[in-house]
GUVO-53976 format. One record per residue (C-alpha): residue in three letters; z negated, x, y negated. Coordinates in Angstrom, 2 decimals, padded with zeros to 5 digits, always signed. Layout:
BEGIN
PT rest      pz      px      py
PT  ALA       Z       X       Y
...
This chain:
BEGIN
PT rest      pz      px      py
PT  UNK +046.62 -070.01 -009.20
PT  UNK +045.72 -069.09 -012.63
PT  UNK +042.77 -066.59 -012.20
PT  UNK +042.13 -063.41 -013.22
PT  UNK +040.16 -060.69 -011.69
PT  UNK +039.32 -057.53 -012.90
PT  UNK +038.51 -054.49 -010.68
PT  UNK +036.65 -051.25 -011.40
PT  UNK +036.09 -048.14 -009.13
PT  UNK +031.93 -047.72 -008.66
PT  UNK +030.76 -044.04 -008.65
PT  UNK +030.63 -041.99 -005.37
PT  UNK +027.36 -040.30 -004.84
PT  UNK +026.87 -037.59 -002.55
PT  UNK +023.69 -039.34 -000.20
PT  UNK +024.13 -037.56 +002.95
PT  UNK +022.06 -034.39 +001.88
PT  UNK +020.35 -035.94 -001.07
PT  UNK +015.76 -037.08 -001.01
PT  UNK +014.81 -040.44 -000.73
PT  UNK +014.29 -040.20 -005.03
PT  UNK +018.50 -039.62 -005.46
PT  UNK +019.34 -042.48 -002.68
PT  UNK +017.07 -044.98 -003.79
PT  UNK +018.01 -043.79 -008.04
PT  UNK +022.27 -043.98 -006.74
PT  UNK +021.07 -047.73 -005.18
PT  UNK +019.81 -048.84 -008.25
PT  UNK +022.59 -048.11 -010.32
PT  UNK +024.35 -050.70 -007.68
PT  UNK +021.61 -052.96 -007.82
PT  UNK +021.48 -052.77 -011.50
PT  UNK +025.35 -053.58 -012.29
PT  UNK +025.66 -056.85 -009.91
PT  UNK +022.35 -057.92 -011.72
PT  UNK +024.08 -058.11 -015.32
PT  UNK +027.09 -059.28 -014.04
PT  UNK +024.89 -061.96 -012.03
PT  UNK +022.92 -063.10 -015.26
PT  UNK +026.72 -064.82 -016.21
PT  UNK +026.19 -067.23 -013.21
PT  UNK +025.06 -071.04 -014.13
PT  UNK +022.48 -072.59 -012.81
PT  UNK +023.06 -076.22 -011.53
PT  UNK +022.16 -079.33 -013.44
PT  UNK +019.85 -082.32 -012.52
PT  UNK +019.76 -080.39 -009.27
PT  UNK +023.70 -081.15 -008.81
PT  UNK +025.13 -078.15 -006.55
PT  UNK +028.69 -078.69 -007.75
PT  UNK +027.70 -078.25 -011.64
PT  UNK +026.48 -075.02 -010.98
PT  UNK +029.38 -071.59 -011.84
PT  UNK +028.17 -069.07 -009.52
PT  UNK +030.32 -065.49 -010.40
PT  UNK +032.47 -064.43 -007.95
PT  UNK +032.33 -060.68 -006.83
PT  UNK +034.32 -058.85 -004.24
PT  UNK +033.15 -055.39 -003.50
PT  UNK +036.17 -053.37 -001.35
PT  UNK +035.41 -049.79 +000.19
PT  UNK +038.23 -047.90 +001.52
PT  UNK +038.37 -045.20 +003.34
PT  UNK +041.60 -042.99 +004.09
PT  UNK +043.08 -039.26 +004.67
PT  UNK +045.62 -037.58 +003.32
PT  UNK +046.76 -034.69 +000.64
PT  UNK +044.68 -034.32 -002.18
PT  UNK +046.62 -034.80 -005.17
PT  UNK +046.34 -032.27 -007.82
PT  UNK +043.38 -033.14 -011.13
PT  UNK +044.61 -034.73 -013.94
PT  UNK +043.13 -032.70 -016.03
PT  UNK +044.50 -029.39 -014.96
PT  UNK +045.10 -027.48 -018.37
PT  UNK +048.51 -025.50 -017.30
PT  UNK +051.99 -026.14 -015.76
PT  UNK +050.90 -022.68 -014.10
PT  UNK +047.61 -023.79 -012.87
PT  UNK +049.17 -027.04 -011.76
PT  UNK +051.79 -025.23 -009.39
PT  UNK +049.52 -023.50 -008.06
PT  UNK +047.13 -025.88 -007.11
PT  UNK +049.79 -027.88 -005.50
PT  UNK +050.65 -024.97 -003.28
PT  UNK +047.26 -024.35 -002.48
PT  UNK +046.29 -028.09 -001.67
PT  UNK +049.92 -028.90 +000.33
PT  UNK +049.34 -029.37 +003.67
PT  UNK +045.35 -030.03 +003.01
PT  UNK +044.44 -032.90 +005.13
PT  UNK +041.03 -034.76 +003.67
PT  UNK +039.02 -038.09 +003.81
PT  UNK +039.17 -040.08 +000.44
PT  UNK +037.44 -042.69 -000.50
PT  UNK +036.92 -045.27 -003.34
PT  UNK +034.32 -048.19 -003.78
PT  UNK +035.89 -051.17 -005.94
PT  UNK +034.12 -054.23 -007.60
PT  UNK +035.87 -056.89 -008.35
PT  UNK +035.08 -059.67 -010.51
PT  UNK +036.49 -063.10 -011.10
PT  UNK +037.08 -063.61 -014.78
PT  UNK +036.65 -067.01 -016.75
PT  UNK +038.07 -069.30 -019.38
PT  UNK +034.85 -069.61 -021.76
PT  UNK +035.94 -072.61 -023.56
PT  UNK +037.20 -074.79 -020.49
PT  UNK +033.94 -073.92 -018.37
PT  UNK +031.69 -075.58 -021.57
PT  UNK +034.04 -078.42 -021.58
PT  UNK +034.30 -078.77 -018.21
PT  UNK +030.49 -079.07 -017.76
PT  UNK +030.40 -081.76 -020.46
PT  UNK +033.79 -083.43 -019.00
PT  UNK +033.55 -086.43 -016.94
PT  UNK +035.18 -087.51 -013.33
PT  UNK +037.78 -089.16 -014.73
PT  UNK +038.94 -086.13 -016.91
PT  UNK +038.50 -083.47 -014.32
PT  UNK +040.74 -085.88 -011.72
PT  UNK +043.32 -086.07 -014.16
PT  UNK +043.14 -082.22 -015.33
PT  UNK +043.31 -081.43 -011.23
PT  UNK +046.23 -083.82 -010.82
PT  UNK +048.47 -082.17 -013.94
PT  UNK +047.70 -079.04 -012.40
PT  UNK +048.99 -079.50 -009.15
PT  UNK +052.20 -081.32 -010.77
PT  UNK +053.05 -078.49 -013.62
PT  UNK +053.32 -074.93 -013.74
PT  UNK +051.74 -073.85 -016.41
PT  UNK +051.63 -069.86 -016.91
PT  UNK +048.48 -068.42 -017.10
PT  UNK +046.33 -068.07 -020.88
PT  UNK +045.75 -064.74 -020.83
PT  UNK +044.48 -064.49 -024.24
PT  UNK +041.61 -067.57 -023.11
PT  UNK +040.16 -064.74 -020.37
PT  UNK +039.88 -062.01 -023.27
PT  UNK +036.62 -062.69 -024.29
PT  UNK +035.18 -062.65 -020.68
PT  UNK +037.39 -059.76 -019.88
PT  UNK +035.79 -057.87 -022.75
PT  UNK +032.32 -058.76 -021.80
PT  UNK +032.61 -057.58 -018.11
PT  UNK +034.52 -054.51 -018.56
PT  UNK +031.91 -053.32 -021.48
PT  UNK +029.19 -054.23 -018.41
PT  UNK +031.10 -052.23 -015.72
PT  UNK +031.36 -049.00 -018.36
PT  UNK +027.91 -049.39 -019.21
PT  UNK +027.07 -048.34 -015.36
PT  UNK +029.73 -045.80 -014.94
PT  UNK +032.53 -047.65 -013.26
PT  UNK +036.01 -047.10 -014.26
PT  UNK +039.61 -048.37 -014.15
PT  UNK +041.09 -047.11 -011.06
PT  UNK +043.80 -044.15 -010.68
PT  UNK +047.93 -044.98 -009.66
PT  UNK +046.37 -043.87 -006.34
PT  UNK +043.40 -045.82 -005.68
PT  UNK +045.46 -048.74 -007.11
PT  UNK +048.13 -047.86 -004.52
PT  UNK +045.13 -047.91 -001.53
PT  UNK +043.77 -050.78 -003.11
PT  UNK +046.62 -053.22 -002.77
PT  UNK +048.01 -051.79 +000.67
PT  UNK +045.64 -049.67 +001.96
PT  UNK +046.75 -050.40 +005.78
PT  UNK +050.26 -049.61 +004.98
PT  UNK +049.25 -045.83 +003.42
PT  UNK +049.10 -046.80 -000.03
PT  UNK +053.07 -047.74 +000.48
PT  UNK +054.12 -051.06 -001.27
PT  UNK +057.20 -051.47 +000.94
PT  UNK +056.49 -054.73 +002.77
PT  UNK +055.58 -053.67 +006.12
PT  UNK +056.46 -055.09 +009.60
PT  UNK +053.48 -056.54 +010.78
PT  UNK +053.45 -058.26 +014.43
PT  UNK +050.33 -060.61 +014.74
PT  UNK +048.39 -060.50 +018.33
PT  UNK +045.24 -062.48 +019.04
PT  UNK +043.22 -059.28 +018.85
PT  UNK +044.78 -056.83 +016.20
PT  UNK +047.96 -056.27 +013.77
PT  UNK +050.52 -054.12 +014.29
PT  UNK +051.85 -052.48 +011.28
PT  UNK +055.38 -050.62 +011.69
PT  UNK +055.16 -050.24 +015.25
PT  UNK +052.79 -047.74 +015.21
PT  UNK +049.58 -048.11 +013.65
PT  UNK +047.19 -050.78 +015.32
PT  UNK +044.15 -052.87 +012.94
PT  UNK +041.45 -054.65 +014.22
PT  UNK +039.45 -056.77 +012.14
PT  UNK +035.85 -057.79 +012.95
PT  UNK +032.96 -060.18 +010.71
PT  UNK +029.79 -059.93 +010.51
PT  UNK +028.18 -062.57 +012.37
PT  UNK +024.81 -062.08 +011.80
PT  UNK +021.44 -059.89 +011.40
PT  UNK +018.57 -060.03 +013.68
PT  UNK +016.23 -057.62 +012.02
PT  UNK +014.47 -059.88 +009.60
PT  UNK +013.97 -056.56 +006.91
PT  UNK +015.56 -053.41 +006.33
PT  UNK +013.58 -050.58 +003.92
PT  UNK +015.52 -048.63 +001.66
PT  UNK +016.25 -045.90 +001.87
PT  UNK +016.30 -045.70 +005.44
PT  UNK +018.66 -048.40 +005.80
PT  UNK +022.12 -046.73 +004.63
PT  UNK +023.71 -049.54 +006.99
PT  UNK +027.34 -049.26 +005.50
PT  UNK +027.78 -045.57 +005.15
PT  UNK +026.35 -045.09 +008.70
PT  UNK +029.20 -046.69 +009.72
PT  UNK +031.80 -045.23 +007.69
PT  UNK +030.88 -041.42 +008.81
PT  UNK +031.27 -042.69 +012.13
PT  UNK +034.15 -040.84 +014.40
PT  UNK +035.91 -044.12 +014.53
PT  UNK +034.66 -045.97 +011.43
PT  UNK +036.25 -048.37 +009.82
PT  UNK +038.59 -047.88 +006.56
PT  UNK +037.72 -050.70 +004.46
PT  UNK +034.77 -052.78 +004.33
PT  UNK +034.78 -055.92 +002.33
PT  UNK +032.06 -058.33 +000.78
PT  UNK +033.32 -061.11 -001.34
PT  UNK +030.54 -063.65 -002.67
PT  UNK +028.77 -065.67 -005.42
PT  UNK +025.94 -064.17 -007.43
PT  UNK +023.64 -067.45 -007.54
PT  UNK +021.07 -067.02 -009.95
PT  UNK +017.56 -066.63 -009.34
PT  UNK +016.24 -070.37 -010.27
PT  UNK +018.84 -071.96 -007.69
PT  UNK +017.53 -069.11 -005.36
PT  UNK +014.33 -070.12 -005.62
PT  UNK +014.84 -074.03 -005.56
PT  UNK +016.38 -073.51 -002.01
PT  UNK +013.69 -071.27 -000.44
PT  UNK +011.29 -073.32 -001.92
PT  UNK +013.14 -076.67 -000.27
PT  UNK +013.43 -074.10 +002.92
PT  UNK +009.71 -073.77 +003.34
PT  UNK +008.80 -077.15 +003.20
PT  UNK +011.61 -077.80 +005.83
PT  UNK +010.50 -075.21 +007.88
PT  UNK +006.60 -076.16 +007.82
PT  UNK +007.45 -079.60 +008.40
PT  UNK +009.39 -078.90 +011.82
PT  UNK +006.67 -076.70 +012.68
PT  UNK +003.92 -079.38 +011.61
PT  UNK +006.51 -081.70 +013.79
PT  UNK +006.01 -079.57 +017.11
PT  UNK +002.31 -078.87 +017.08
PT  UNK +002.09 -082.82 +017.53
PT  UNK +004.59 -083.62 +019.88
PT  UNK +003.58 -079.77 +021.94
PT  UNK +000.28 -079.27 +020.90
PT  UNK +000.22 -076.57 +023.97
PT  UNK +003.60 -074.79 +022.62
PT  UNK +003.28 -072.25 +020.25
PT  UNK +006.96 -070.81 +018.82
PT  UNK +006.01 -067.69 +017.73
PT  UNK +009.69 -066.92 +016.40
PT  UNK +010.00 -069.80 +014.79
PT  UNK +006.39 -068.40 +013.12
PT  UNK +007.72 -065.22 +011.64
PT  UNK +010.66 -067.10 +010.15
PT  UNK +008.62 -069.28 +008.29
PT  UNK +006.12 -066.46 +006.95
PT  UNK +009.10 -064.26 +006.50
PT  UNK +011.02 -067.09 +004.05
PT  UNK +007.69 -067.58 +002.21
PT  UNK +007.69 -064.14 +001.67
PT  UNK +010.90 -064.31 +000.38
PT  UNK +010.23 -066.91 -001.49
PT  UNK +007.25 -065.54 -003.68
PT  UNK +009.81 -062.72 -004.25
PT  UNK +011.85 -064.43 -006.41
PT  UNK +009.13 -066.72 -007.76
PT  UNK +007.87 -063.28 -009.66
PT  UNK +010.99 -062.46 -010.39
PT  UNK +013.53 -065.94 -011.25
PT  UNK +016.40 -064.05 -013.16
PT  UNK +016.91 -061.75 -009.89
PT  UNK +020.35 -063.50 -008.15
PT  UNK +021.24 -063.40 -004.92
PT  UNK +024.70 -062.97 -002.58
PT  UNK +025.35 -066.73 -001.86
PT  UNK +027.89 -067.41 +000.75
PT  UNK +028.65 -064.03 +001.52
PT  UNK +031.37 -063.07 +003.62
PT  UNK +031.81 -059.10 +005.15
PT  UNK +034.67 -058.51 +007.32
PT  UNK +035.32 -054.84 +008.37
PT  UNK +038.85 -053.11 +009.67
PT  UNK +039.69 -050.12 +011.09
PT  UNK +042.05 -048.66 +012.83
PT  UNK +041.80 -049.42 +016.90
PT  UNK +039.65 -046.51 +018.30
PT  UNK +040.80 -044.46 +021.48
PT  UNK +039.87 -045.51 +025.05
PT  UNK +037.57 -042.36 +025.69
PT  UNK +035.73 -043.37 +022.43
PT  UNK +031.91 -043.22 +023.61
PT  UNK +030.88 -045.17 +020.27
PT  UNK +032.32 -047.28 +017.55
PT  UNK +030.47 -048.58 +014.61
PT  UNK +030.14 -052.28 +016.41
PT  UNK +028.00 -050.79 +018.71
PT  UNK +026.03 -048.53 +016.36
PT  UNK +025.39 -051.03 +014.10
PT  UNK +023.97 -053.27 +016.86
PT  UNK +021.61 -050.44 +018.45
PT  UNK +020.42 -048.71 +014.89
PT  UNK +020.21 -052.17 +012.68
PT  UNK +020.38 -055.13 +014.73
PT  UNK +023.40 -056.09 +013.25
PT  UNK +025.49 -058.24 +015.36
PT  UNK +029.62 -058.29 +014.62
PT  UNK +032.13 -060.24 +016.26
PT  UNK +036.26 -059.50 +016.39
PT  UNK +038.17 -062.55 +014.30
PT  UNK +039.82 -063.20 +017.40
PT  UNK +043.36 -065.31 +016.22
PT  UNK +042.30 -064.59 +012.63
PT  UNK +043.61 -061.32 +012.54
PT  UNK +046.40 -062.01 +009.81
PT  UNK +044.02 -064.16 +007.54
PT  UNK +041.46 -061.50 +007.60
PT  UNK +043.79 -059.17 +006.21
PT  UNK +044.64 -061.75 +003.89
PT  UNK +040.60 -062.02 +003.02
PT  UNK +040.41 -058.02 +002.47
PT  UNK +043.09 -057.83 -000.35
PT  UNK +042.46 -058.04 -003.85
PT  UNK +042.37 -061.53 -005.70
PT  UNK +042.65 -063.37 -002.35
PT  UNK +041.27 -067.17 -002.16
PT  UNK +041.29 -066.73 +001.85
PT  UNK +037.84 -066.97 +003.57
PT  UNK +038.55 -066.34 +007.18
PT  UNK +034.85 -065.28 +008.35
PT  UNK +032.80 -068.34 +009.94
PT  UNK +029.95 -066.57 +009.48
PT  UNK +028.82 -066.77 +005.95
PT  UNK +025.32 -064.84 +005.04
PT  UNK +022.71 -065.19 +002.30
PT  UNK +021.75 -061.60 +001.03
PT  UNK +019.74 -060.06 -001.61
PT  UNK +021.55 -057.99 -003.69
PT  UNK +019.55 -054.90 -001.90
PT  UNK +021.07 -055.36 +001.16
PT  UNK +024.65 -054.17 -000.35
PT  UNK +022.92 -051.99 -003.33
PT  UNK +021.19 -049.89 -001.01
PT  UNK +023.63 -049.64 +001.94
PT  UNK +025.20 -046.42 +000.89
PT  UNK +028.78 -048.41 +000.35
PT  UNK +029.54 -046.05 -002.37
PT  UNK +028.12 -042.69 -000.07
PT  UNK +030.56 -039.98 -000.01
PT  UNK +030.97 -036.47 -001.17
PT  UNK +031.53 -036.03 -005.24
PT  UNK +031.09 -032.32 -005.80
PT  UNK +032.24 -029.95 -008.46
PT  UNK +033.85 -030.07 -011.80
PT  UNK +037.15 -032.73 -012.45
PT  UNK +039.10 -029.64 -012.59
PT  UNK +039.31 -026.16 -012.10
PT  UNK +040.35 -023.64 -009.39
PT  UNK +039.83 -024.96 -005.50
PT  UNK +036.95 -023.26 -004.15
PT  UNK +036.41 -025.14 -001.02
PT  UNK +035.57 -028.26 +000.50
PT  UNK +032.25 -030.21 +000.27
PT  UNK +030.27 -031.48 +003.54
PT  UNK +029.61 -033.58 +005.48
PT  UNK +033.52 -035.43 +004.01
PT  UNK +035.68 -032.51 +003.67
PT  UNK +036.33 -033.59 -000.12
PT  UNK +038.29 -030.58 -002.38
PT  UNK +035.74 -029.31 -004.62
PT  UNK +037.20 -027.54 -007.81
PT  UNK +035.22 -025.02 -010.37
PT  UNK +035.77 -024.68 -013.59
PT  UNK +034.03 -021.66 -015.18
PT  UNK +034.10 -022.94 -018.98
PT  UNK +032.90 -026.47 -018.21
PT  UNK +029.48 -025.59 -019.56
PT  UNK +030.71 -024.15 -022.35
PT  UNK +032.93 -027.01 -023.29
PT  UNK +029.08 -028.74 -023.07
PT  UNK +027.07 -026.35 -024.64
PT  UNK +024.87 -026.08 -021.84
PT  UNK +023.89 -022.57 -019.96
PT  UNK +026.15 -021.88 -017.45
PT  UNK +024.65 -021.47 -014.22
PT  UNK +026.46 -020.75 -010.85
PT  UNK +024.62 -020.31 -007.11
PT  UNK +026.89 -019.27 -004.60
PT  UNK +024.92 -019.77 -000.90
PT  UNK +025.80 -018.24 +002.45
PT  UNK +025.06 -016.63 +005.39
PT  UNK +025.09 -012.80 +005.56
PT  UNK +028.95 -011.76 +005.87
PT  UNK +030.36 -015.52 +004.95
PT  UNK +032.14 -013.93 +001.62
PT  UNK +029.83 -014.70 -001.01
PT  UNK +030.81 -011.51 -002.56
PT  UNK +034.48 -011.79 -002.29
């Protein structure tokens, strides 16, 4: 269709073991990178919702096992064969946190804000009749700007392998075109492996407090989690933010103003805490206006269907630890796995939320083990994932920093050895 997206691989931080300070500090780093990019959303005009550019975002967690694949930076053919001996047949959890981000023509969004109706019917009209290639070169400048954003707060191009889980993560990272056979409830893909897609329909616990309110890794650590999790959305700035809590209150205190007259004796106590909760809301982003928000956000998880004598999946969790409700995309199944890959247009989930960008900053989405040096010899694997953790004895030399090593066990676990 002409777009361009770009895609970076956020950090993995270790959370499981870490205080309150290094979850709520790994958060902010979250928080902190969908605020920049959010600062490039337009506000609308004259109060016009279809002049406003809201940036698109689609943040993609997947989760998957296999054999760890030897470190790039491994300094010898040597080293390298051995490593590969020692890691064949190692079976370990992997996983890799992407953010996506819809790129933009600069110079045809000004014009197009100055443009009129006429000129934007017949623009739409030649584009649906010709086939013109895409202008890479009219994206650079965006391109530049985002990717020098997404360095600044450590994310990086992806590897060949998260690429590979990326694009067809539910087919093993294979691109051979799969066999998929569509039921109402679940795909499946080459007659053996079964996928169940589910949205998120809805949260019924008006706050959550960081950072006891790791939401999405909760559910990924799960026995039978699910392997990808994905949020696609528009940052709306924090002035159109405010303009519609603002218009929400007065709504809101008008129907209640409404039913005091007409049931003077009928007090809606729910109806109560949603109005004080949205003012308090609201007065949030009146301090702060440049804050945006997750407008229209869509979350749709998939996994892999769980075993009959499974006493818990993360539908249920999530309901009895966070009051978040999630429904199966019954005869959506295909178009949900349509809405999960990269650069989609498909929206599938009838359940769009409003968030703040807390909600997904401070989930954990990006939780899982990160441990050790890039490369080195394999010592082990890290809890609670399982992840290879490698040493190298000359990194902090390489650094000039003191080299310090603890090695921790019980009596007799081979600390020595």
């Amino acid at each position: 269709d002409g777009s361009l997206r770009l895609y970076a691989v956020v950090r993995n931080h270790p959370l499981f073991y870490e205080d309150d300070a290094a979850i709520l500090d790994a958060g902010r780093r979250v928080e902190n990178v969908l605020h920049e990019i959010g600062k490039t959303s337009l506000s609308r005009a004259f109060g016009i919702r279809s002049t406003a550019s809201y940036r698109d975002i689609h943040v993609l967690s997947v989760r998957w096992e296999g054999t760890p694949e030897v470190p790039p930076g491994t300094p010898t053919p040597a080293e390298e064969a051995y490593l590969a001996d020692v890691l064949d047949g190692l079976h370990v959890p992997q996983q890799a946190t992407f953010l996506g981000v819809k790129l933009r023509d600069l110079d045809a969004m000004a014009a197009a804000r100055s443009r009129s109706i006429v000129d934007m019917t017949v623009e739409l009209v030649a584009s649906v009749l010709g086939d013109k290639p895409t202008d890479y070169a009219a994206f650079e400048p965006d391109r530049r700007h985002i990717a020098a954003v997404l360095r600044r707060h450590e994310c990086r191009a992806p590897t060949h392998a998260e690429r590979r889980r990326l694009e067809a993560w539910f087919n093993d990272g294979r691109h051979a075109e799969p066999e998929i056979i569509r039921l109402p409830d679940k795909l499946v893909v080459n007659s053996r492996d079964e996928l169940e897609f589910a949205a998120l329909e809805r949260f019924t616990a008006p706050m959550f407090a960081a950072p006891h309110a790791m939401w999405l890794a909760d559910a990924f650590n799960l026995d039978h989690g699910p392997q990808v999790v994905s949020l696609r959305a528009q940052l709306q700035t924090g002035e159109d933010t405010n303009r519609d809590l603002r218009r929400s209150v007065r709504l809101q205190s008008k129907d209640r103003e409404d039913d005091r007259i007409n049931n003077p004796h009928d007090e809606d106590s729910e109806e109560s805490e949603r109005l004080e909760f949205t003012r308090a809301i609201r007065q949030e982003y009146a301090q702060g206006r440049d804050m945006p928000s997750l407008y229209g956000c869509s979350v749709v998880f998939g996994r892999r269907t769980p075993p009959r004598h499974a006493s818990e999946t993360f539908v249920e969790y999530l309901s009895a630890m966070y009051g978040i409700e999630t429904r199966p995309l019954e005869h959506r199944q295909m178009l949900a796995l349509d809405e999960v890959q990269p650069t989609s247009r498909v929206r599938c989930s009838p359940w769009p939320q409003r968030l703040n960008l807390g909600m997904v900053a401070y989930s954990g989405i990006a939780s899982f083990t990160d441990l050790g040096d890039p490369e080195g010899a394999f010592v082990g694997q890290g809890l609670p994932d399982g992840t290879p953790v490698y040493f190298d004895p000359m990194a902090a030399s390489r650094h000039d920093k003191p080299p310090v090593t603890y090695l921790c066990g019980r009596p007799g676990s081979g600390k020595t050895m």
